[in-house]
MARKEVEX-5624 format. One record per residue: z, x, y of N, C-alpha, C in turn. Coordinates in steps of 0.2 Angstrom, whole numbers, plus 5000, padded with zeros to 4 digits. Each point is the difference from the previous one (the first is absolute). Layout:
BEGIN
R    nw    nu    nv   caw   cau   cav    cw    cu    cv
R     Z     X     Y     Z     X     Y     Z     X     Y
...
REM end
This chain:
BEGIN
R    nw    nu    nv   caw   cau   cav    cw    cu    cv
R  4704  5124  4712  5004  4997  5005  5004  4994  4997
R  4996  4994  4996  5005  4993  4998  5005  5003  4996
R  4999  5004  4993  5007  5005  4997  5005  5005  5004
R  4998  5002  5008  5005  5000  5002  5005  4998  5003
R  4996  4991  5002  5003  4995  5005  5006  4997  4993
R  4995  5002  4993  5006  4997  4995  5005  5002  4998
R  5000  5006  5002  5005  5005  4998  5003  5000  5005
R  5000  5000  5007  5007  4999  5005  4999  4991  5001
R  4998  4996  4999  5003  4992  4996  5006  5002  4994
R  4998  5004  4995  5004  5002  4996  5007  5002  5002
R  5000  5005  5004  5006  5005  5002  5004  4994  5007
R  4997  4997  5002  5004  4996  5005  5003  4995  4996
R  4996  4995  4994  5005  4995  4996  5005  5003  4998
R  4998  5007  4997  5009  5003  4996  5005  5003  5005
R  4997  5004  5007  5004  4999  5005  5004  4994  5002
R  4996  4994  5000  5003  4995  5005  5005  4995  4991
R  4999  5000  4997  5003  4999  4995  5008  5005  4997
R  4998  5005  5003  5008  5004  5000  5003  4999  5003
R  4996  4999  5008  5006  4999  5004  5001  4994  5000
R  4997  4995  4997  5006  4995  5000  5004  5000  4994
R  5002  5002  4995  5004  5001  4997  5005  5005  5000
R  4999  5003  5007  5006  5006  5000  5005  4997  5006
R  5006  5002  4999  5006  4999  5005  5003  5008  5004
R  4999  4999  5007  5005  5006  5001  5004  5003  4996
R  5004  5004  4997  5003  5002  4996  5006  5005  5004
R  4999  5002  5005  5006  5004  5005  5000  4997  5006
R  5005  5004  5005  5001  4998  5006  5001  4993  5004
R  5000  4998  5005  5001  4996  5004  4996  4992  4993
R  4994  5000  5000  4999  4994  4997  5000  5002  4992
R  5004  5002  4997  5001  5003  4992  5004  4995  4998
R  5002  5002  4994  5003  4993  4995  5008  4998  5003
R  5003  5008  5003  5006  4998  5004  5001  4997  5004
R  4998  4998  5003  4999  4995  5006  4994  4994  5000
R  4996  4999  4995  4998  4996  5000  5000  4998  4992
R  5003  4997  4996  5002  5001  4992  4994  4995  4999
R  5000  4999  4994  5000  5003  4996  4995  5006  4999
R  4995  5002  4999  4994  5006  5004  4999  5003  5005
R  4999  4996  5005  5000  5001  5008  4995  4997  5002
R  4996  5001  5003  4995  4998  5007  4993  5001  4994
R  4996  4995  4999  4994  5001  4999  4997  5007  5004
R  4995  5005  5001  4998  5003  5001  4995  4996  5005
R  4995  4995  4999  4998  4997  5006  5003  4996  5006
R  5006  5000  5000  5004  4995  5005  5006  5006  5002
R  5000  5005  5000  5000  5005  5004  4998  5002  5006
R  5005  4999  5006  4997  4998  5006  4998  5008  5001
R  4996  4999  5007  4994  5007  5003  5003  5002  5001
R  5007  5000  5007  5001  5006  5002  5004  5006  4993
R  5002  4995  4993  5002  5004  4997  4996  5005  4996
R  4992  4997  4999  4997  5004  4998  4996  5005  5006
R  5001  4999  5005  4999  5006  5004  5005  5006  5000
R  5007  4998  5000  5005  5003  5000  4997  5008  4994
R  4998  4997  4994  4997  5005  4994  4994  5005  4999
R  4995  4993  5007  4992  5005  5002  5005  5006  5005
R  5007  5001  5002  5001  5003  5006  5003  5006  4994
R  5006  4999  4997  5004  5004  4997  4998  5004  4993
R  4996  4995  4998  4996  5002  4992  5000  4994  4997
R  4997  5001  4994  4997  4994  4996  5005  5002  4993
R  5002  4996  4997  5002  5001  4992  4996  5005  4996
R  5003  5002  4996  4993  5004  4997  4998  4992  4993
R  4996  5003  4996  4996  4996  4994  4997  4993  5003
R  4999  4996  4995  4998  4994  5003  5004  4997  5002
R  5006  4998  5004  5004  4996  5006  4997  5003  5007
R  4999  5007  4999  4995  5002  5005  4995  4998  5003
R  4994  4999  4994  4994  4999  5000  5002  4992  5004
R  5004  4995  4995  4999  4993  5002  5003  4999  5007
R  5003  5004  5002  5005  4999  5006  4995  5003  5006
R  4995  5002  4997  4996  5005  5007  4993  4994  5000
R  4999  4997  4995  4994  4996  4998  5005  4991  5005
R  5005  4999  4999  5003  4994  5003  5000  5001  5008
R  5003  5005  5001  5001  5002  5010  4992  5001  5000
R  4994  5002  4996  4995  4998  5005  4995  4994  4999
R  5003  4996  4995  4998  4994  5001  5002  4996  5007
R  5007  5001  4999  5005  4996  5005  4999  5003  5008
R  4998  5006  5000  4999  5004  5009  4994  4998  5001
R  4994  4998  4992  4991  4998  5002  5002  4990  5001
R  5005  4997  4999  5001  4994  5004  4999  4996  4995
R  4999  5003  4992  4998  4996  4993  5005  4998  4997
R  5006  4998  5004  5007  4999  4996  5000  4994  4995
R  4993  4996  5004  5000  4991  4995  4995  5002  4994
R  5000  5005  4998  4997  5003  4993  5007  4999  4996
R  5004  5000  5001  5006  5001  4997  5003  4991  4998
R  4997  4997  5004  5003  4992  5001  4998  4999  4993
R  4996  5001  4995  5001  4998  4994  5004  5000  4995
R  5002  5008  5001  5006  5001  4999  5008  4997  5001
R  4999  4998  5006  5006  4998  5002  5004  4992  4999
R  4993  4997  4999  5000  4993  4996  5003  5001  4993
R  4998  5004  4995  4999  5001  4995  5008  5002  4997
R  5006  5002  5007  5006  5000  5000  5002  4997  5003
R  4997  4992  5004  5004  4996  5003  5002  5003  5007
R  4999  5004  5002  4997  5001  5009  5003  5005  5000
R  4998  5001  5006  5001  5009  5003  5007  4999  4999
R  5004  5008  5000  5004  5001  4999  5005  5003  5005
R  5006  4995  5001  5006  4999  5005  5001  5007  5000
R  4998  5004  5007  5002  5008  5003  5006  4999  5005
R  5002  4994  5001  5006  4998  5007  5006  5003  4999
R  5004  5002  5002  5007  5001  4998  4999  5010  4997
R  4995  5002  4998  5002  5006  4995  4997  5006  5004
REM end
């Protein structure tokens, strides 16, 4: 049972570690509209990740990350992300786009 609580400690660091190094890459918060990259993937508002649990999810891993962030953020865990978001100098201006 502890090597297994190790191994998903394991897989959630490299999760939560991806997704803060990934940037939207398309659509509405993509790098055209929000330059240079786009929208961290944690600062990604909910009803937009619901919009993706409705129509489909990306396939490969933007998938995976973007199905693992909407249920952080729908289970109410969005200030797991607050470290991240310091570490860019604060959450990320969604206003205007």
């Amino acid at each position: 049972m502890k090597r297994l609580e190790e191994n998903l400690r394991d897989w959630l660091a490299v999760d939560l570690d991806d997704i803060a190094g990934t940037f939207m890459p398309f659509g509405k918060y993509g790098p055209k509209k929000c330059p240079p990259h786009g929208v961290p993937l944690f600062d990604l508002p909910l009803e937009y990740l619901c919009w993706f649990q409705k129509k489909g999810w990306p396939q490969g891993r933007l998938g995976e990350l973007l199905r693992i962030v909407h249920q952080l953020k729908a289970d109410g865990c969005d200030e797991i992300f607050d470290r991240f978001r310091r570490a860019r100098g604060g959450r990320t201006n969604l206003f205007g786009l």
